[in-house]
Residue frames as qw, qx, qy, qz and C-alpha x, y, z in Angstrom:
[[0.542, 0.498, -0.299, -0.608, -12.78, 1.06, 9.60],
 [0.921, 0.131, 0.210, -0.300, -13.53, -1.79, 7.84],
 [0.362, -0.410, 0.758, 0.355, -10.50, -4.23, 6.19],
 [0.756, 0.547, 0.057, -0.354, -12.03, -4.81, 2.70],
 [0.428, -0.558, 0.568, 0.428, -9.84, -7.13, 0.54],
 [0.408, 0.484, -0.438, -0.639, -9.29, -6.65, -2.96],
 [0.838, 0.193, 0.510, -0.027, -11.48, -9.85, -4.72],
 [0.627, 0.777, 0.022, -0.050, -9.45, -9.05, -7.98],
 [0.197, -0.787, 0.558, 0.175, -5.63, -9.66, -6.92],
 [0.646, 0.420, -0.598, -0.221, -3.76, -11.81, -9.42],
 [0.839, -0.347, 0.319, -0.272, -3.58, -15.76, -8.10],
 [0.943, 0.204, 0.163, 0.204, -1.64, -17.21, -10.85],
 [0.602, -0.293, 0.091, 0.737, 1.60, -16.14, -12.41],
 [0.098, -0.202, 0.229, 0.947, 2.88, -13.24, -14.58],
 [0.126, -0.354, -0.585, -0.719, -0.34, -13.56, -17.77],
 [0.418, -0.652, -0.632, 0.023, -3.04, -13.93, -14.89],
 [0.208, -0.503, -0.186, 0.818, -1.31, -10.63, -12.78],
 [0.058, -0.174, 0.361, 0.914, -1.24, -8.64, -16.38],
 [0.153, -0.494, -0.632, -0.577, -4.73, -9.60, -17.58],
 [0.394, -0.710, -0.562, 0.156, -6.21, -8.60, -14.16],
 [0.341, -0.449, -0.176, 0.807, -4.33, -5.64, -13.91],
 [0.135, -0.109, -0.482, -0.859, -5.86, -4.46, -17.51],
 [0.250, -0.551, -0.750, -0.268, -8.90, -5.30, -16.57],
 [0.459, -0.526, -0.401, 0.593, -8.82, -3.11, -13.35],
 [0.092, -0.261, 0.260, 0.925, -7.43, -0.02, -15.65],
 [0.046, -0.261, -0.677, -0.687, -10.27, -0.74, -17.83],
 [0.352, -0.566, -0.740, 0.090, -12.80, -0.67, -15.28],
 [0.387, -0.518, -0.138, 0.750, -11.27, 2.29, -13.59],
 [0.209, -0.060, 0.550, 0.807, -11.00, 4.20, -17.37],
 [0.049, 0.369, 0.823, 0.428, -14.79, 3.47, -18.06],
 [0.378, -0.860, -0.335, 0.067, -15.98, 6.05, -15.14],
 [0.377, 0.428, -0.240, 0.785, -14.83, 9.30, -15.04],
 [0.642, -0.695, -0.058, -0.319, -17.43, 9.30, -11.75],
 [0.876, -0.456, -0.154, 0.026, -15.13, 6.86, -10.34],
 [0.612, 0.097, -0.214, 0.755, -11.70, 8.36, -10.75],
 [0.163, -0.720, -0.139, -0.660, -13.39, 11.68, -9.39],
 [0.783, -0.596, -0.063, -0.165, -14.38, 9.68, -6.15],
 [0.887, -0.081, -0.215, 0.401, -10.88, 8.26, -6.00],
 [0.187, 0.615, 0.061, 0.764, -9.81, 11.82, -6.97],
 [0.451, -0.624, -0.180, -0.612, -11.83, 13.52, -3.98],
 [0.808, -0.580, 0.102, -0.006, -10.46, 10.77, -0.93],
 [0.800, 0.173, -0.099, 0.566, -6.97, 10.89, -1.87],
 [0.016, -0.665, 0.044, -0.745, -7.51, 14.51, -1.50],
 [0.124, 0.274, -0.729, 0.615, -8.74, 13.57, 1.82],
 [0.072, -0.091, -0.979, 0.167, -12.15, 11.85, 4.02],
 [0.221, -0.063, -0.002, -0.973, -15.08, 12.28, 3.03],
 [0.588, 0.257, 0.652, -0.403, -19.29, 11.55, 3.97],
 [0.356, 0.282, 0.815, 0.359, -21.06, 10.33, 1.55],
 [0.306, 0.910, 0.245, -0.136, -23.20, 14.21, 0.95],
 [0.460, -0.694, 0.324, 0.449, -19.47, 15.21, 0.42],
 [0.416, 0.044, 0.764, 0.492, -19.05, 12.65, -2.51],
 [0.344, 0.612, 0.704, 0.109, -22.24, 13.59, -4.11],
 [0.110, 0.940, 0.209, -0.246, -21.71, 16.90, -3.91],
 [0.297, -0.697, 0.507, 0.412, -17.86, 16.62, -5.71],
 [0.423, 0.241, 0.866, 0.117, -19.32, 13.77, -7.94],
 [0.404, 0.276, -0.021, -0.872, -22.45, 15.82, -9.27],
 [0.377, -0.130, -0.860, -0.318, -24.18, 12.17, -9.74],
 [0.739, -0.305, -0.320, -0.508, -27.46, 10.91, -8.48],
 [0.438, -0.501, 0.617, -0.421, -27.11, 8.89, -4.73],
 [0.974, 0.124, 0.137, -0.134, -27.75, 5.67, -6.73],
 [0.566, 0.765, -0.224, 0.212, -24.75, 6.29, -8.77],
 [0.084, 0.698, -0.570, 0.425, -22.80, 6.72, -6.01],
 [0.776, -0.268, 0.407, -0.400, -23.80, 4.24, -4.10],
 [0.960, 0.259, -0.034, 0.098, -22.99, 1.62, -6.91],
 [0.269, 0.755, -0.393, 0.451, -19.41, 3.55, -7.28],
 [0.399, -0.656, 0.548, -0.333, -18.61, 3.45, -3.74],
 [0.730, -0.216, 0.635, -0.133, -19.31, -0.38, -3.68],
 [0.820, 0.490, -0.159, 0.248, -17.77, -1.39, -7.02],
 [0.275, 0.609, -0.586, 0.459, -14.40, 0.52, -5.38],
 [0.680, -0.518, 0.376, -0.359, -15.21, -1.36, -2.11],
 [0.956, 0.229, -0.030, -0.182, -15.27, -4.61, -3.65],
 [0.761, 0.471, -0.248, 0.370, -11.91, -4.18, -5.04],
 [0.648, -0.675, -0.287, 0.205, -10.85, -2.95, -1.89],
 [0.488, 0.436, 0.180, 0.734, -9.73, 0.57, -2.97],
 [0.226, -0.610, -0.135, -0.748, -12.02, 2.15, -0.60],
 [0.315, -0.391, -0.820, 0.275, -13.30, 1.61, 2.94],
 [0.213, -0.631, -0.084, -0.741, -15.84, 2.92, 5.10],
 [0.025, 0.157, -0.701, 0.695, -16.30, 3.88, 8.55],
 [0.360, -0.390, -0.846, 0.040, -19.30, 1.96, 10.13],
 [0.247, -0.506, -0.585, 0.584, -19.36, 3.94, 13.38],
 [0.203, 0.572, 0.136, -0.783, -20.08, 7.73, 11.25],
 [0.688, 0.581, 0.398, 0.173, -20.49, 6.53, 7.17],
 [0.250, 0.867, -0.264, -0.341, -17.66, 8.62, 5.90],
 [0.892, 0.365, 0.235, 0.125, -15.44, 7.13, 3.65],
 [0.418, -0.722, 0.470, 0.290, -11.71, 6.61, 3.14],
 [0.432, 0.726, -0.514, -0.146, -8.88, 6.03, 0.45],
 [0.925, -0.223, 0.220, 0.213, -6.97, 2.45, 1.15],
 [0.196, -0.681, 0.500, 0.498, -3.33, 2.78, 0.14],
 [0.479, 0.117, 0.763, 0.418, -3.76, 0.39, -2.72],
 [0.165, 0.811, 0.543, -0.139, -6.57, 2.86, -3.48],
 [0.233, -0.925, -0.015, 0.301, -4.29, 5.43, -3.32],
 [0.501, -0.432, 0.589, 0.464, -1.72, 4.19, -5.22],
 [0.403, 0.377, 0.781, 0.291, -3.54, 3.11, -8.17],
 [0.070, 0.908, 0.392, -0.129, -5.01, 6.82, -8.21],
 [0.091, -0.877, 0.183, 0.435, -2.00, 8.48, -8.44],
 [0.155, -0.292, 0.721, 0.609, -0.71, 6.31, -11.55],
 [0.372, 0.606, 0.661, 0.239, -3.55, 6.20, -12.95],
 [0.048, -0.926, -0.144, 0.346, -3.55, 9.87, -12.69],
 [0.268, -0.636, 0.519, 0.504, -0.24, 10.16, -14.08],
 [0.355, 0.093, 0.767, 0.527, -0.62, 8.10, -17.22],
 [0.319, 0.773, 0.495, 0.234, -3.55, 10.63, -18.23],
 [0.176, -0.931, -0.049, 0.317, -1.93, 13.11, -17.69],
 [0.385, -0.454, 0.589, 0.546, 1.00, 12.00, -20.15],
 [0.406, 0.450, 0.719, 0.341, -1.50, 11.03, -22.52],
 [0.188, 0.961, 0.159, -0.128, -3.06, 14.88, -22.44],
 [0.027, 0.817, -0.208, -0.537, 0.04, 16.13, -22.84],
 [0.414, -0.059, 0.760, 0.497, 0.98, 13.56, -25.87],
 [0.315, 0.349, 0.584, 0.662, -1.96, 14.78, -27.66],
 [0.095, -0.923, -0.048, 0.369, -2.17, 18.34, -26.88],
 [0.158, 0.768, -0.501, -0.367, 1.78, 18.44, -29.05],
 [0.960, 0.247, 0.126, -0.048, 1.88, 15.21, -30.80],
 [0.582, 0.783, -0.110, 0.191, 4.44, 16.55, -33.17],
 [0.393, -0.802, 0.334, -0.301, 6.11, 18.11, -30.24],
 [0.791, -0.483, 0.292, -0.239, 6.48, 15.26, -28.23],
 [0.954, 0.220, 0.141, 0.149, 7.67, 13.12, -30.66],
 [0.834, 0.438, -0.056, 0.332, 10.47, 15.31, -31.30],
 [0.282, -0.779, 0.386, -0.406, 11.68, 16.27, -28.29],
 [0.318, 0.153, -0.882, 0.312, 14.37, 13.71, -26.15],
 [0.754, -0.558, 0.146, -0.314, 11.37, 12.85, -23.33],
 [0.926, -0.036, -0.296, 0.232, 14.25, 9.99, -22.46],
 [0.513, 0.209, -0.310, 0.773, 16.63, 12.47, -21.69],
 [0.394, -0.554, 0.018, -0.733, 14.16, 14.58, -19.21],
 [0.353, -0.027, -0.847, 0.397, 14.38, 14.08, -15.59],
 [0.335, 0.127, 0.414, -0.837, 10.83, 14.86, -15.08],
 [0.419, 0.482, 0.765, -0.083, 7.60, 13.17, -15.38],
 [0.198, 0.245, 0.561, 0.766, 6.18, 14.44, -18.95],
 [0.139, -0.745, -0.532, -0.377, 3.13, 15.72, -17.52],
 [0.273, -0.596, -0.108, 0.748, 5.19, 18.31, -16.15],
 [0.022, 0.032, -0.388, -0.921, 4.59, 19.86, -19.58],
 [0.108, 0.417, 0.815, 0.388, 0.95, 19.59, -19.78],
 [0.026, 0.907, 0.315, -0.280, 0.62, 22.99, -18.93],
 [0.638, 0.067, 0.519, 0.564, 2.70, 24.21, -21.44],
 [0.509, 0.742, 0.113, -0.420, 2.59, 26.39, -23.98],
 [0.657, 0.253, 0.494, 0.511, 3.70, 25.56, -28.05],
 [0.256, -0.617, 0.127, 0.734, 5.02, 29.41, -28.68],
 [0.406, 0.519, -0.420, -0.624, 4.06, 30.87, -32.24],
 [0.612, 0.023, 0.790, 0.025, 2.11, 27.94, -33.04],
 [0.511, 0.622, 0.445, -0.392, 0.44, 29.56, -35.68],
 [0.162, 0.886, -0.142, -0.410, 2.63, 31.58, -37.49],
 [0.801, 0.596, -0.021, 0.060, 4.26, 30.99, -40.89],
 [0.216, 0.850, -0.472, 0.092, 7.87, 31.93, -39.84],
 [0.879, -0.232, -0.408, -0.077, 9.33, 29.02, -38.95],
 [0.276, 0.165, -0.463, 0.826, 12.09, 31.26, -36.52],
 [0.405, -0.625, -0.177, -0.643, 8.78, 32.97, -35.18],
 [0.835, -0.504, -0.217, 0.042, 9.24, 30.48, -31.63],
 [0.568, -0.342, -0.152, 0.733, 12.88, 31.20, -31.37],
 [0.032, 0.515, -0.029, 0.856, 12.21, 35.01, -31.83],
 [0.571, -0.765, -0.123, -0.273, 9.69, 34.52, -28.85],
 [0.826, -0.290, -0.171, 0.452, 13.31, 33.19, -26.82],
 [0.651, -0.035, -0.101, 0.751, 14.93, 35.70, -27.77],
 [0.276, -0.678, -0.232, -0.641, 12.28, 38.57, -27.08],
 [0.756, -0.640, -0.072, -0.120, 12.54, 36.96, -23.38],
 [0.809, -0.151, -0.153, 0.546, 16.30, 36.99, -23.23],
 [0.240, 0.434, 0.036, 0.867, 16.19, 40.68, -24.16],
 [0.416, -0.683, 0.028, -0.600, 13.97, 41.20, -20.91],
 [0.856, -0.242, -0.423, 0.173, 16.01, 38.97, -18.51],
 [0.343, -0.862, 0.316, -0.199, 17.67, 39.35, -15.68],
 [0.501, -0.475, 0.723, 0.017, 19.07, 36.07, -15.63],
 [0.857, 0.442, -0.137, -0.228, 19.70, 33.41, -19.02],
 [0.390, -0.454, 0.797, 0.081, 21.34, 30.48, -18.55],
 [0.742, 0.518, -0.090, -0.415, 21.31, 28.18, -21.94],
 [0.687, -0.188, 0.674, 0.195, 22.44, 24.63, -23.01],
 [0.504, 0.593, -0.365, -0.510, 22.25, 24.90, -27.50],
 [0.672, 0.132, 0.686, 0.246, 22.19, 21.97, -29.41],
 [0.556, 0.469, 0.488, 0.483, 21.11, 23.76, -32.38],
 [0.359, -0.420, -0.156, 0.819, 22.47, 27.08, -33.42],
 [0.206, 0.806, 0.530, 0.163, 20.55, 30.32, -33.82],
 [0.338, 0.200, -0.101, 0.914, 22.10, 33.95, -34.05],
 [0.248, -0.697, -0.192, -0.645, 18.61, 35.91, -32.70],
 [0.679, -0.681, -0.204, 0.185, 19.25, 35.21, -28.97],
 [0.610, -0.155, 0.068, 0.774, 23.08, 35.93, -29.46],
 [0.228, 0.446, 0.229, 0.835, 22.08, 39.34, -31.79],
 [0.479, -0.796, -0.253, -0.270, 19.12, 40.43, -28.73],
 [0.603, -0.770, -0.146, 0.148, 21.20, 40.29, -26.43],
 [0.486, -0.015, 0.009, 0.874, 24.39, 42.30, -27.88],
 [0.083, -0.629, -0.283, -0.719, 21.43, 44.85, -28.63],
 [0.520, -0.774, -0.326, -0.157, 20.84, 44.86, -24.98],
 [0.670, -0.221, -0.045, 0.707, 24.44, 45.35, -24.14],
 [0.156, 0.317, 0.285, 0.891, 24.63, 48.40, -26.58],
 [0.116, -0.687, -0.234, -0.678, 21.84, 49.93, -25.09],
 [0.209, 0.530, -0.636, 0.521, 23.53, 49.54, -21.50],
 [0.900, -0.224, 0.075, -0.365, 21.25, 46.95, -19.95],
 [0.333, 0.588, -0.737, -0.012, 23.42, 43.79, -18.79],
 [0.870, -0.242, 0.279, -0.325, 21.63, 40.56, -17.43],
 [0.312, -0.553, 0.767, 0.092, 23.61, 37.92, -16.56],
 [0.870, 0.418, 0.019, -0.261, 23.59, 35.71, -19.13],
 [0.171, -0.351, 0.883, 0.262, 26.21, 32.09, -20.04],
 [0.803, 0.444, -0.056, -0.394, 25.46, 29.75, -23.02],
 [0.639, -0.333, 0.691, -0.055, 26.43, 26.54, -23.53],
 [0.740, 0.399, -0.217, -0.496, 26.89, 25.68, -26.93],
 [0.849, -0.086, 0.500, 0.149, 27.39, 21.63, -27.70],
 [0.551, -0.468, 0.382, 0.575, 29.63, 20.58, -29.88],
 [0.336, 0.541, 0.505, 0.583, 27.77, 21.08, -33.20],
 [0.000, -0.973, -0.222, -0.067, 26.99, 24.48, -31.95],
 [0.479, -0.709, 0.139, 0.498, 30.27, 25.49, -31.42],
 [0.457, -0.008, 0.559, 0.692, 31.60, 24.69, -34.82],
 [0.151, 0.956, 0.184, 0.173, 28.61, 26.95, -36.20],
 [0.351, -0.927, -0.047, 0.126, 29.90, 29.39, -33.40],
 [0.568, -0.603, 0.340, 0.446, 33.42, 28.90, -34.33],
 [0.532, 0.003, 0.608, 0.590, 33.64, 28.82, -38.27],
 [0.161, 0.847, 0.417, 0.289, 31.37, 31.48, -39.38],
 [0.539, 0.083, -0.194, 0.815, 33.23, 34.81, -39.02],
 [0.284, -0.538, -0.247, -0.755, 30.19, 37.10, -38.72],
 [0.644, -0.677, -0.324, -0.151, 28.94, 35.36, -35.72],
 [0.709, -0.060, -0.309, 0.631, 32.88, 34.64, -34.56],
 [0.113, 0.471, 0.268, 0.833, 32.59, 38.89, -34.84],
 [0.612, -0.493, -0.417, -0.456, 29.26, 38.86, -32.85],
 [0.718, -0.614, -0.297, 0.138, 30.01, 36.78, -29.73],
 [0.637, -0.089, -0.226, 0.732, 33.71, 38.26, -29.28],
 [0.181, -0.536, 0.047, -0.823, 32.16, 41.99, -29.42],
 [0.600, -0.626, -0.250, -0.430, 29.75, 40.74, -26.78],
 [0.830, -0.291, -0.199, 0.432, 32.51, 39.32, -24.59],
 [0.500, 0.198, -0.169, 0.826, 34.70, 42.33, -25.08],
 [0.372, -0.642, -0.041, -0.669, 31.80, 44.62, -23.36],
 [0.583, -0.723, 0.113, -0.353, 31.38, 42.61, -20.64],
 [0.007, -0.798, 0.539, -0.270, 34.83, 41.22, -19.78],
 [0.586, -0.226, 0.722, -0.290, 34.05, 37.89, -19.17],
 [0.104, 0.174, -0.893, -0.401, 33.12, 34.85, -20.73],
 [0.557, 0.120, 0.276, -0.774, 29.72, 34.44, -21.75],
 [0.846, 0.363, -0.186, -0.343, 29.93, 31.59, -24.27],
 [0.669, -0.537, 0.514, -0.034, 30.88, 28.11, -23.62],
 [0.545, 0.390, -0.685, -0.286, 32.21, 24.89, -25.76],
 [0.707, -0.219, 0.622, -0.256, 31.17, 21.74, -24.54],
 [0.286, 0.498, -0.737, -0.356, 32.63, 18.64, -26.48],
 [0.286, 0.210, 0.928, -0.113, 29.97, 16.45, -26.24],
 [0.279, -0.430, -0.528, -0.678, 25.81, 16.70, -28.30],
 [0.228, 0.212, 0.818, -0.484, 23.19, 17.17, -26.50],
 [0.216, 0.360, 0.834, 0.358, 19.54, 16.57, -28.29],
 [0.207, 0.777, 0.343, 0.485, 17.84, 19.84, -28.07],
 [0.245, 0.113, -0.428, 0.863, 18.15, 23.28, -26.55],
 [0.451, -0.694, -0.486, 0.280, 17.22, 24.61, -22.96],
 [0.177, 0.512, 0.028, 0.840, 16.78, 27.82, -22.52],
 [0.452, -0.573, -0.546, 0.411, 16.34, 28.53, -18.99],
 [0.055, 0.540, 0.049, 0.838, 15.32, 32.42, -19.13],
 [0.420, -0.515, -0.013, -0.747, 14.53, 33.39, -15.52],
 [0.564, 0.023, 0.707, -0.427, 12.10, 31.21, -13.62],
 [0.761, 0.399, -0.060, -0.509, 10.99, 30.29, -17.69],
 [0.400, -0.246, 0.807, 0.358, 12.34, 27.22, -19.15],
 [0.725, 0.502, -0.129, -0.453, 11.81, 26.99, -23.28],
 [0.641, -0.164, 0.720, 0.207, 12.68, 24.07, -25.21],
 [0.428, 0.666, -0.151, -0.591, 13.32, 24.01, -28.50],
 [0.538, -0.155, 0.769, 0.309, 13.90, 21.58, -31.03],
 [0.131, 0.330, -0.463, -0.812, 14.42, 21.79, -34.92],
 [0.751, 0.462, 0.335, -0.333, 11.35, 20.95, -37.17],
 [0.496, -0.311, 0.691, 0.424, 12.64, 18.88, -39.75],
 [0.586, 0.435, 0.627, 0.274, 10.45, 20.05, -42.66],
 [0.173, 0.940, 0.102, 0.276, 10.93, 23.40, -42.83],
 [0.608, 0.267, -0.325, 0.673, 14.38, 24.24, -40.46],
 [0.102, -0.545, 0.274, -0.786, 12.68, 25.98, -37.74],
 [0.149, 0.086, -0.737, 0.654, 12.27, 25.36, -34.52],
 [0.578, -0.580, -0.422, -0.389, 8.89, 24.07, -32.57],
 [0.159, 0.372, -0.441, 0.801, 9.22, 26.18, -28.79],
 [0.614, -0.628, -0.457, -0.139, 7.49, 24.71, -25.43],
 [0.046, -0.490, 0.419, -0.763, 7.51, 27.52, -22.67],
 [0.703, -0.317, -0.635, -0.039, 7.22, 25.85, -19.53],
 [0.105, -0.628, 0.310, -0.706, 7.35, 26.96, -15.71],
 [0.873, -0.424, -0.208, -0.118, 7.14, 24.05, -13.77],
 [0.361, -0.780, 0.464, -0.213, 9.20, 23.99, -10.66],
 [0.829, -0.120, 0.507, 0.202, 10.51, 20.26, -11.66],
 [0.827, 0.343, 0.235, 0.379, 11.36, 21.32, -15.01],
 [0.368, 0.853, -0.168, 0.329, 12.84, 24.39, -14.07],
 [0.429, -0.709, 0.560, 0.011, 15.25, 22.21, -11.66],
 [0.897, 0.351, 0.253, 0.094, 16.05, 20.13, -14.43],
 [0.575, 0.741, -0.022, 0.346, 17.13, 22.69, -16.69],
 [0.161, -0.889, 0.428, 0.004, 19.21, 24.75, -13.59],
 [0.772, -0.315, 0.542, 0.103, 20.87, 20.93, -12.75],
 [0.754, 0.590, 0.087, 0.275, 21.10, 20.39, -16.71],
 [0.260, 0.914, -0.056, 0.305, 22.93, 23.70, -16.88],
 [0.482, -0.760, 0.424, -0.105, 25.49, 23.52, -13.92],
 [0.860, -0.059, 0.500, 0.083, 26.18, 19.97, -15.03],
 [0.594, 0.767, 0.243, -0.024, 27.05, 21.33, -18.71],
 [0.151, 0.928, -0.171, 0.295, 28.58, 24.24, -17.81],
 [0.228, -0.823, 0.509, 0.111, 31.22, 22.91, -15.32],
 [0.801, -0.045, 0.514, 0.303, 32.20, 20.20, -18.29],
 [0.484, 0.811, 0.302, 0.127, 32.54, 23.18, -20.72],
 [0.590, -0.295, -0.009, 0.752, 35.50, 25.46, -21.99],
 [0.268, 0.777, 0.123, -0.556, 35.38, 28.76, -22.73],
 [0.657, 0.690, 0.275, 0.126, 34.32, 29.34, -26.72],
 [0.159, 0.942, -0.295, -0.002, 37.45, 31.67, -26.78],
 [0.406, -0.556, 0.715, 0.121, 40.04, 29.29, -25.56],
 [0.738, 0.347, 0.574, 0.075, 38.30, 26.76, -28.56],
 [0.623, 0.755, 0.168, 0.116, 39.25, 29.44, -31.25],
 [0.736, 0.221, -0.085, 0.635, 42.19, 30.72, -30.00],
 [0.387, -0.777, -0.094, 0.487, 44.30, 33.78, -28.44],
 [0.528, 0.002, 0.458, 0.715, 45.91, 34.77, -31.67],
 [0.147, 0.427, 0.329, 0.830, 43.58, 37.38, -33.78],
 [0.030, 0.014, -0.308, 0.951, 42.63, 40.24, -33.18],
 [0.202, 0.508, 0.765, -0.341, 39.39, 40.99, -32.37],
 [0.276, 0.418, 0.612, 0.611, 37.35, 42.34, -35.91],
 [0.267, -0.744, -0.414, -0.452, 34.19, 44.50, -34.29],
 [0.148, 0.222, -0.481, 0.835, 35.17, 47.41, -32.41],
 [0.158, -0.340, -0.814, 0.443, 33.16, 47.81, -29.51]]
């Protein structure tokens, strides 16, 4: 194949790299033919009926395309049969260019969202969420998203849960599943502003210690640190949640990527062995209030 070398590589210092490198993105941006094509040989080598037919442009079209991404020496082709090949610079440039739309769809797909969720504190590319879903987007209740969490903790098998902010409908679903003799394993992490909810309200105090006294164990943690919103890891589902600050409820992205649901397990493991149990935070001294 042919060694094509890129006539666009920066020559001067740092401004001269950065305008040429916009320019490139811009070029790249203006054709959604040509990120297709780039699209299409990253995937893997193809002829030129190959392109046209993945392309759905005109053989002029492509023809210009192919040799605009020659040029820059993103492409190459094989002389000896005419098929056509990715270069690694090619290849590179495709897969962050890829990535930065793909953060942009998912910025405005949930604007709102986005903005008020920690993305800093996520160890996953954002456009792991851009298949998403924004849970009861519609609906007037602003609890309506965390009822959808806790509708899915009442059909788990497994609910592992970090809390920043504290709701009682996950904690009340799932004493209702106790009581009716279902028992999925299920620990909750509550930070440190959840705990003091969890620990100074006597109704809830009431609540979790019934639910511990069924199942003999400790199901509710105390971690003495914040964290910025809460993970609910229900399953194979991971929901985020985080608090809407004009009304007090709670905007809920259900997500099922395999990077963000090893986030949330690693989140959770990490959490949970820096956490003490919510009973040793309130004490060994009263009695428990709600018979079983």
């Amino acid at each position: 194949m042919s060694k094509n070398v890129s006539t666009d590589r920066p020559s001067g210092g740092g401004t001269n790299a950065t305008s040429d490198a916009i320019e490139s993105a811009a070029f790249l941006a203006r054709s959604e033919h040509r990120v297709r094509v780039l699209e299409l040989l990253a995937d893997d080598r193809r002829t030129r009926e190959e392109l046209m037919a993945g392309t759905d442009v005109t053989r002029v079209t492509l023809s210009r395309i192919l040799g605009d991404l020659n040029d820059r020496g993103w492409v190459e082709r094989d002389h000896a049969d005419g098929g056509y090949a990715i270069t690694n610079t090619g290849r590179d440039i495709y897969e962050q260019f890829d990535r930065l739309l793909e953060t942009i769809a998912v910025g405005q797909q949930y604007p709102d969202v986005v903005d008020s969720l920690p993305t800093e504190w996520f160890d996953f590319d954002l456009r792991c969420l851009a298949e998403a879903d924004l849970v009861a987007a519609d609906s007037a209740d602003p609890l309506a998203g965390m009822r959808v969490v806790a509708d899915a903790v009442g059909r788990a098998s497994t609910v592992r849960a970090v809390v920043d902010s504290f709701t009682s409908l996950p904690m009340y679903t799932y004493g209702e599943t106790l009581a009716a003799g279902d028992r999925p394993d299920v620990e909750v992490v509550f930070d440190r502003n959840a705990s003091a909810v969890a620990l100074e309200n006597p109704e809830l105090v009431d609540r979790w210690r019934e639910i511990e006294h069924r199942t003999d164990e400790s199901i509710y943690y105390s971690l003495d640190e914040t964290v910025p919103c809460n993970v609910d890891l229900v399953d194979e589902t991971v929901f985020l949640s985080a608090v809407t600050p004009d009304n007090g409820g709670f905007d809920v992205l259900r997500c099922t990527h395999p990077a963000v649901v090893d986030w949330a397990q690693d989140l959770f493991r990490e959490k949970r062995a820096a956490a003490t149990a919510l009973e040793r935070r309130r004490g060994d001294t009263d009695p428990l209030n709600s018979t079983a």
